[in-house]
N, C-alpha and C positions, 0 to 999 in steps of 0.2 A: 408625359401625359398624352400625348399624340398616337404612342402605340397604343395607351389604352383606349383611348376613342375609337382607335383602327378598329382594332380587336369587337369592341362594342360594337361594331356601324357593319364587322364581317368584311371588311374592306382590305385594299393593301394600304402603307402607308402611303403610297404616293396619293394615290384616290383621296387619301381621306385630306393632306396637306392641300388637293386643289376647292373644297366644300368652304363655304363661308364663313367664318368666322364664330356666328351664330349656329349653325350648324356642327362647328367642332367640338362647341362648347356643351353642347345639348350631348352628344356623344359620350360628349366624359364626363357629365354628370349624371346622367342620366340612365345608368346600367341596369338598375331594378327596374322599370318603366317598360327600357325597350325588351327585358326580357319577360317581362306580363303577358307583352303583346306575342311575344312570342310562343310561349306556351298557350295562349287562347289560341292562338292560327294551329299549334300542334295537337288540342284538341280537339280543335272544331273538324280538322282532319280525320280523326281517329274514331271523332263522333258522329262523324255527319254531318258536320257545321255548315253554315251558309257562308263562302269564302264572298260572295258579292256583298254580303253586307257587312262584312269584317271590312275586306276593301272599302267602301262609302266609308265604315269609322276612320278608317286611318284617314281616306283624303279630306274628312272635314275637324281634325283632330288640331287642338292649336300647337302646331310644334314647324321647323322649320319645313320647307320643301327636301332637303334630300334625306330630312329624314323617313320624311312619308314615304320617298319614292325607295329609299330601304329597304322598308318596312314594306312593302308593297311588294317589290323585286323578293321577299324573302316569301310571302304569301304566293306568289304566286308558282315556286321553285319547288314548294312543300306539295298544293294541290296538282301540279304535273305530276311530279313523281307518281301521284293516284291513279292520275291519269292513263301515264304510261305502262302501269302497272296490268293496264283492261287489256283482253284479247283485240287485236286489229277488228275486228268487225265491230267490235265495241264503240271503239272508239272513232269510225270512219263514220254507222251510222247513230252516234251520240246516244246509245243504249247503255 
């Protein structure tokens, strides 16, 4: 069960064996959930979405801490890639 959590959370297993206990558990139950979340963050990407208010839902969402910060660490992974995607002038002066 542990690798499926891993696997769930995106993590290595060691990562995932040092998370809470409450945390592990949300992980391995919890695979349709965090992948909802995840396909809203891939198309609020795709669409134009507001990643700061996806962010605010996750951090006031009732689930443990590392999973927010997951879920978070994976939001914010998707809208770089956007990011980095801009020409340097783009991006230096936030155009």
């Amino acid at each position: 069960q542990f690798a499926k959590g891993a696997a769930n959370a995106g993590i290595s297993l060691e990562d995932f064996e040092r998370m809470s206990v409450n945390a592990q558990n949300y992980f391995i139950n919890n695979n349709d959930d965090i992948q909802k979340v995840k396909k809203i963050i891939d198309k609020a990407k795709t669409e134009g979405g507001d990643s700061a208010q996806i962010e605010n839902d996750i951090s006031i969402a009732e689930i443990p801490e590392e999973a927010k910060n997951t879920l978070i660490r994976y939001l914010k992974s998707v809208f770089r890639q956007e990011e980095e995607q801009k020409p340097w002038w783009k991006r230096i002066f936030g155009l």
